[in-house]
C-alpha positions in Angstrom: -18.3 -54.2 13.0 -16.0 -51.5 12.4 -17.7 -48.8 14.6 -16.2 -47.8 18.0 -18.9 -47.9 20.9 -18.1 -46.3 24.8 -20.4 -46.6 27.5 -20.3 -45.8 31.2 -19.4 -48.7 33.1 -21.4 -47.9 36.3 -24.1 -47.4 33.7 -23.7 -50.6 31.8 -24.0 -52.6 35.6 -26.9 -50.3 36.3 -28.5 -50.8 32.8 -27.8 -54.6 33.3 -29.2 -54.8 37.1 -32.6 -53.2 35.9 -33.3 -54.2 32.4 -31.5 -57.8 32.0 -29.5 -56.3 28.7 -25.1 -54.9 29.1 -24.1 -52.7 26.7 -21.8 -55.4 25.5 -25.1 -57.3 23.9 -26.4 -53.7 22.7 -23.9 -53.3 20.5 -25.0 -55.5 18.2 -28.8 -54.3 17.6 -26.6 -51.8 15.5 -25.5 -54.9 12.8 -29.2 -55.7 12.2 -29.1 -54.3 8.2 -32.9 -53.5 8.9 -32.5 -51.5 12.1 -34.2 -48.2 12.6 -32.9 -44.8 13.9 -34.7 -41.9 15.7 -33.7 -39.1 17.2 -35.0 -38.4 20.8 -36.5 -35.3 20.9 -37.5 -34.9 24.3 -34.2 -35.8 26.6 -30.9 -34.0 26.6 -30.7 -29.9 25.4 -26.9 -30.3 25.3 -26.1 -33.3 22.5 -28.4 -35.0 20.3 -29.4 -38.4 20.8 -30.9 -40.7 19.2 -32.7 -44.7 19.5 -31.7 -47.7 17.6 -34.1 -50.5 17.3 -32.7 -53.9 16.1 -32.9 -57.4 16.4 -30.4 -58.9 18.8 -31.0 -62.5 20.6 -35.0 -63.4 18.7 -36.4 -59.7 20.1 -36.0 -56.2 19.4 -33.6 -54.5 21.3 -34.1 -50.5 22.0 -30.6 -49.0 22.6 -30.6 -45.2 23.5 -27.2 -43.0 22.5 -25.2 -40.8 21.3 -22.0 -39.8 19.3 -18.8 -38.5 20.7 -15.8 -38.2 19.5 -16.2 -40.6 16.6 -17.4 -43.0 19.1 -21.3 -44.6 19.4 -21.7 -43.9 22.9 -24.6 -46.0 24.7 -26.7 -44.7 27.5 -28.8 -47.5 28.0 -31.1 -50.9 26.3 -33.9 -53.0 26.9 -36.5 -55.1 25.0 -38.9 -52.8 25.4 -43.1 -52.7 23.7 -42.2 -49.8 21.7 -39.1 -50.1 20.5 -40.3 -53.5 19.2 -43.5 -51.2 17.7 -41.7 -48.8 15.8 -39.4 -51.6 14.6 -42.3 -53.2 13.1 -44.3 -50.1 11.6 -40.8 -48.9 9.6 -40.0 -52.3 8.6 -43.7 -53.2 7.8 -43.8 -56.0 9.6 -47.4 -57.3 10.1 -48.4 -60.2 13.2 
């Protein structure tokens, strides 16, 4: 991958602590060629940010971010039900 991701570190041990995923791992939910973006539209009034869902280790991965200065920076991940939902529904992937 040729982009440039930042993170938080206390956030990354944090993130990791709570929802079994580093930032580290996250990166790579952005290398799945059918990953989905969506902005978040209810969180922060001062930068955009957005969700990627991806596949990363057999499950979805839901990684929440956003850019600065050129860089992908990441605010937090899990596997979570509806990342893995909207993942499915824009990729039209039927169980």
């Amino acid at each position: 991958m040729n982009t440039d991701f930042e993170w938080d570190q206390d956030k990354n041990n944090e993130n990791e602590r709570k929802h079994g995923v580093n930032f580290e791992i996250a990166q790579y939910a952005f290398a799945d060629p059918k990953l989905v973006i969506a902005e978040d539209l209810e969180h922060s009034r001062s930068e955009k940010r957005f969700y990627c869902f991806g596949k990363v280790k057999g499950g979805v991965l839901t990684v929440h971010f956003t850019y600065r200065r050129n860089h992908i920076r990441i605010i937090g991940a899990g596997f979570w039900r509806k990342g893995k939902k909207i993942y499915e529904e824009k990729n039209r992937i039927y169980r």
